[in-house]
C-alpha positions in Angstrom: 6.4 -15.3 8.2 7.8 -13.3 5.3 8.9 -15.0 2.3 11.9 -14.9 1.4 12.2 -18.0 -1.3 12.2 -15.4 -4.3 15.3 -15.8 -6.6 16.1 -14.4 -10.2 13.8 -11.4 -9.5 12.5 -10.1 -12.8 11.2 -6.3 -13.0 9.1 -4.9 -15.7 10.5 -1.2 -16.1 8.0 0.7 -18.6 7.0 -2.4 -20.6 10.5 -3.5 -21.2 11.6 -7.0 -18.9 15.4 -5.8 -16.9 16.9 -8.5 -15.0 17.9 -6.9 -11.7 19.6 -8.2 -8.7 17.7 -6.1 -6.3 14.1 -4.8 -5.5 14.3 -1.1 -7.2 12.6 -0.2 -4.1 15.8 2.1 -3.6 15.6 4.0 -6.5 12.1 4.7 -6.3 12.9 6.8 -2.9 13.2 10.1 -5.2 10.1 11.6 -5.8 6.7 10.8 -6.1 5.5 6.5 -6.5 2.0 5.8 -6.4 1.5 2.0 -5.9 -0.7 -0.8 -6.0 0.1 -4.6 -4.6 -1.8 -7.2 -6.4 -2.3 -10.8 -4.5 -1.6 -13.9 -6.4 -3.7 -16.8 -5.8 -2.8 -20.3 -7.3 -1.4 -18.2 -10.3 -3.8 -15.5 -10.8 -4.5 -12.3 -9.0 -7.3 -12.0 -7.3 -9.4 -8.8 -7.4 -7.4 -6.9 -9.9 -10.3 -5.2 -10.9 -10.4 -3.3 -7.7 -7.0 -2.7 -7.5 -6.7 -1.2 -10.9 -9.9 1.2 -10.2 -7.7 2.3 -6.8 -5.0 2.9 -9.3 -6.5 5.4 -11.6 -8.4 7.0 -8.8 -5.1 7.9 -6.7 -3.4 9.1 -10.5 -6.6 11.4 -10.5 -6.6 12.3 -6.9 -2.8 13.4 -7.0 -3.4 15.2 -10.1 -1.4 13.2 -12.7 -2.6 13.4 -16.5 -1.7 9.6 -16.7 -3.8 7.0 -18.6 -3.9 3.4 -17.2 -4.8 1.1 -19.4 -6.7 -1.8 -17.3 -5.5 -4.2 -20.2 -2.1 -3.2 -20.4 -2.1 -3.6 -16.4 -3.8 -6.9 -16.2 -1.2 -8.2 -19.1 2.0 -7.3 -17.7 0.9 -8.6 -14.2 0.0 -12.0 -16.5 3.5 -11.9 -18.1 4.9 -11.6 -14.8 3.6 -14.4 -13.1 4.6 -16.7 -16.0 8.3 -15.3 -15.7 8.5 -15.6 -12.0 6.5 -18.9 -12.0 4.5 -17.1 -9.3 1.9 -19.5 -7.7 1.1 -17.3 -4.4 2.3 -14.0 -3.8 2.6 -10.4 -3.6 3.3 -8.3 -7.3 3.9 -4.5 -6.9 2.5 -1.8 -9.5 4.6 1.6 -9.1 4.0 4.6 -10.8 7.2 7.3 -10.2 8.4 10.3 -11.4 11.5 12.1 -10.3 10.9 15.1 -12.6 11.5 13.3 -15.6 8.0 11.9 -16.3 6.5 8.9 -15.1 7.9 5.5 -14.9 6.7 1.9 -14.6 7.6 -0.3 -12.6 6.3 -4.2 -12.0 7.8 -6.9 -9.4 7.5 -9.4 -7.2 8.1 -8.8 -3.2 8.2 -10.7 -0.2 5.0 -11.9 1.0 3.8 -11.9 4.8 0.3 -13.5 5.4 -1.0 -14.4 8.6 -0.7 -18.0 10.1 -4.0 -19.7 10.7 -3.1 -19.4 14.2 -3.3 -16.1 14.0 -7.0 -16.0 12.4 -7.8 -18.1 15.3 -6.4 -16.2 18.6 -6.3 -13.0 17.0 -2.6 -10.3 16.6 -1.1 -7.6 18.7 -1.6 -3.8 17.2 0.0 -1.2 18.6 -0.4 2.8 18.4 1.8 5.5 16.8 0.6 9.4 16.4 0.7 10.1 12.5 -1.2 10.3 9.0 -0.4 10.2 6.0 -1.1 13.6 3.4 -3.8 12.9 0.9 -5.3 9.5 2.7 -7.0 8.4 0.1 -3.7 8.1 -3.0 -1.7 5.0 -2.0 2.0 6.8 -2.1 4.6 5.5 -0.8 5.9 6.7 2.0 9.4 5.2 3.3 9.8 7.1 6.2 6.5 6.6 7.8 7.1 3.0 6.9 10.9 2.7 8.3 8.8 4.2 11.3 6.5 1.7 11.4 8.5 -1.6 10.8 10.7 -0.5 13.9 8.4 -0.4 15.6 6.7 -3.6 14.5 9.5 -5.4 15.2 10.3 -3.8 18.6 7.4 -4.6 20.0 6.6 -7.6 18.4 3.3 -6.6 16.9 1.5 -7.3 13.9 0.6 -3.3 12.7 0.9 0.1 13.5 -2.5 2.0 14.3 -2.4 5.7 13.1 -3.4 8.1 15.2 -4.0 11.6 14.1 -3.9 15.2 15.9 -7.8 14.8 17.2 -6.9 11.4 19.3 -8.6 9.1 16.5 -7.7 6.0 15.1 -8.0 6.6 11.2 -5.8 3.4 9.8 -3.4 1.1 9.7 0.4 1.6 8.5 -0.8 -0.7 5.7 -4.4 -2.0 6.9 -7.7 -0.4 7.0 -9.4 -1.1 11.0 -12.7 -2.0 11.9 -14.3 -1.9 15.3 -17.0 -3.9 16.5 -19.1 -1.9 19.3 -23.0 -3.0 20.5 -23.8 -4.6 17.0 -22.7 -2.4 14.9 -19.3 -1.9 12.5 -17.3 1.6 13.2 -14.3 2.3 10.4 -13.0 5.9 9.5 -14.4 7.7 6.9 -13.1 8.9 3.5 -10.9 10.6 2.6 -9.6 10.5 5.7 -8.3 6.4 5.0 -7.1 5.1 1.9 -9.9 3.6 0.1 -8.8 -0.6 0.6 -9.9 -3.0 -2.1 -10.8 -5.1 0.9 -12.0 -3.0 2.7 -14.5 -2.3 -0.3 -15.7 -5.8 -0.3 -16.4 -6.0 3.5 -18.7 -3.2 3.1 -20.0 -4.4 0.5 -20.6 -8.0 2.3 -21.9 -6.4 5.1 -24.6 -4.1 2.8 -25.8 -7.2 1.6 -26.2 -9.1 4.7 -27.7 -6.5 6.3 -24.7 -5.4 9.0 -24.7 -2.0 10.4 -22.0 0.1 9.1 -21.0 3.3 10.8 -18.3 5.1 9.2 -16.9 7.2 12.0 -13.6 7.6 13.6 -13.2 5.8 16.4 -11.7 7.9 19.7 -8.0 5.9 20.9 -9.5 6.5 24.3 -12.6 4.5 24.0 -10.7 1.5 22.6 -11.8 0.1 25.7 -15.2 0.5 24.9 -15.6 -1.2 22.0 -15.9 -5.1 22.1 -13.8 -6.2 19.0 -11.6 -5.3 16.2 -10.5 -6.5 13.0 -7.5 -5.5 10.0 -8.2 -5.6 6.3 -5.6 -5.7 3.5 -4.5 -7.4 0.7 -2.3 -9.7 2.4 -4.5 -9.9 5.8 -7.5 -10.1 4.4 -9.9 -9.6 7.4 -7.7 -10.6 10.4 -9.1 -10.6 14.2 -7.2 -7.7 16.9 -6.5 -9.5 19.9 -5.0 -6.0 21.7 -4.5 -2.7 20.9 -1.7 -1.5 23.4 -2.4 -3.9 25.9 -6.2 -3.6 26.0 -7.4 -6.8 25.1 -10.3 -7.5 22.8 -12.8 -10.5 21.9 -11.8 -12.5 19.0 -14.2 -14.8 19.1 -17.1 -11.7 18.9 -19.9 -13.4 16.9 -20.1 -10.4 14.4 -16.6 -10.3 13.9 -16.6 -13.8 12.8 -19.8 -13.7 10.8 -18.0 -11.0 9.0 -14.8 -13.2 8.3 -16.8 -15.8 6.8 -18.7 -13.8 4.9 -15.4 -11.9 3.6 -13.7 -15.7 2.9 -17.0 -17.2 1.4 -16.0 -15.0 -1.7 -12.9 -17.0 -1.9 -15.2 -20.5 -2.5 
């Protein structure tokens, strides 16, 4: 369920703390916002390493001459907590420019993590032909995500699949997808994907326990032949696929749950 229990939103605009009555996701329409969200966890974000290495690789990627300072970053999420008295939650990092130069911006949004139900039976995914320019820079893109909430909430699903020109699955509207076929773990390359701190961490949990890895695009017609499937993100962290429109999948697939624990153990 999304939170909505936010009130007296502060935003951090360039360094400077503005009071504001609304998200500025409005104003940030205009132009070019590269983004980050940062998970808090009992009052500190978790992973913000990863997440500021993401940032400064998508400033490069795009082609900005724009130095983040990891210090500065980790500092103003810090001062934001304390003014929000954030405990558990969601903090965004945007970097815009509307032809003016680039802007800061740092707030709280609404939070959506999965119920423990849904860990346990698994979440409906859906399918949509599309991709995102330049995969691996983490813009935002509103109309692909108006897109993509529709249909979330028309067919009462949990994410949106990508699908690009080819017939592959490359991602999800805000999720990186793994698929679990004969033993081994398929997930799309880069740069065709964005590059999810996450997803980092699963490969990197499944190097050291010795679980195959294929990075490869998986077909959408041989959804059916793979045996399980699992989203990773920020807020999901790595969630079980119970269909993917209307073929149904094993959640209880003994890799796919070795690879949840794993991904959770960092947690203890």
């Amino acid at each position: 369920m999304i939170n909505s229990r936010m009130t007296n939103m502060n935003v951090l605009h360039d360094g400077k703390l503005a009071r504001e009555d609304n998200s500025p996701e409005k104003r940030l329409h205009d132009g070019t916002s590269i983004y980050e969200v940062f998970r808090v966890l009992d009052g500190r974000v978790i992973f913000p390493e990863d997440n500021i290495a993401r940032l400064e690789h998508s400033t490069r990627k795009h082609g900005w001459d724009f130095r983040v300072s990891p210090g500065e970053i980790a500092g103003k999420l810090e001062r934001l907590i304390r003014l929000d008295k954030i405990t558990e939650g969601n903090i965004k990092y945007v970097l815009h420019d509307a032809g003016q130069g680039v802007e800061e911006y740092v707030y709280q949004i609404p939070h959506d993590y999965p119920a423990e139900a849904e860990y346990r039976e698994g979440v409906k995914v859906i399918t949509l032909e599309a991709t995102r320019d330049n995969a691996e820079v983490k813009y935002m893109h509103p109309g692909l995500r108006s897109t993509t909430d529709r249909l979330i909430r028309e067919h009462g699903a949990r994410e949106v699949l990508l699908v690009d020109g080819e017939g592959y699955i490359t991602e999800g509207s805000r999720s990186n997808v793994f698929f679990v076929r004969e033993g081994r773990l398929y997930t799309a390359p880069l740069p065709r994907v964005l590059p999810g701190t996450t997803r980092k961490r699963v490969l990197a949990s499944c190097a050291a326990g010795g679980i195959p890895v294929v990075e490869q695009r998986v077909a959408l017609a041989d959804v059916t032949r793979v045996q399980a499937a699992f989203l990773t993100g920020t807020s999901l962290l790595v969630l079980p696929v119970r269909q993917i429109d209307g073929v149904t999948l094993d959640v209880r697939d003994p890799l796919l749950r070795l690879v949840m624990s794993r991904y959770l153990s960092l947690f203890d």
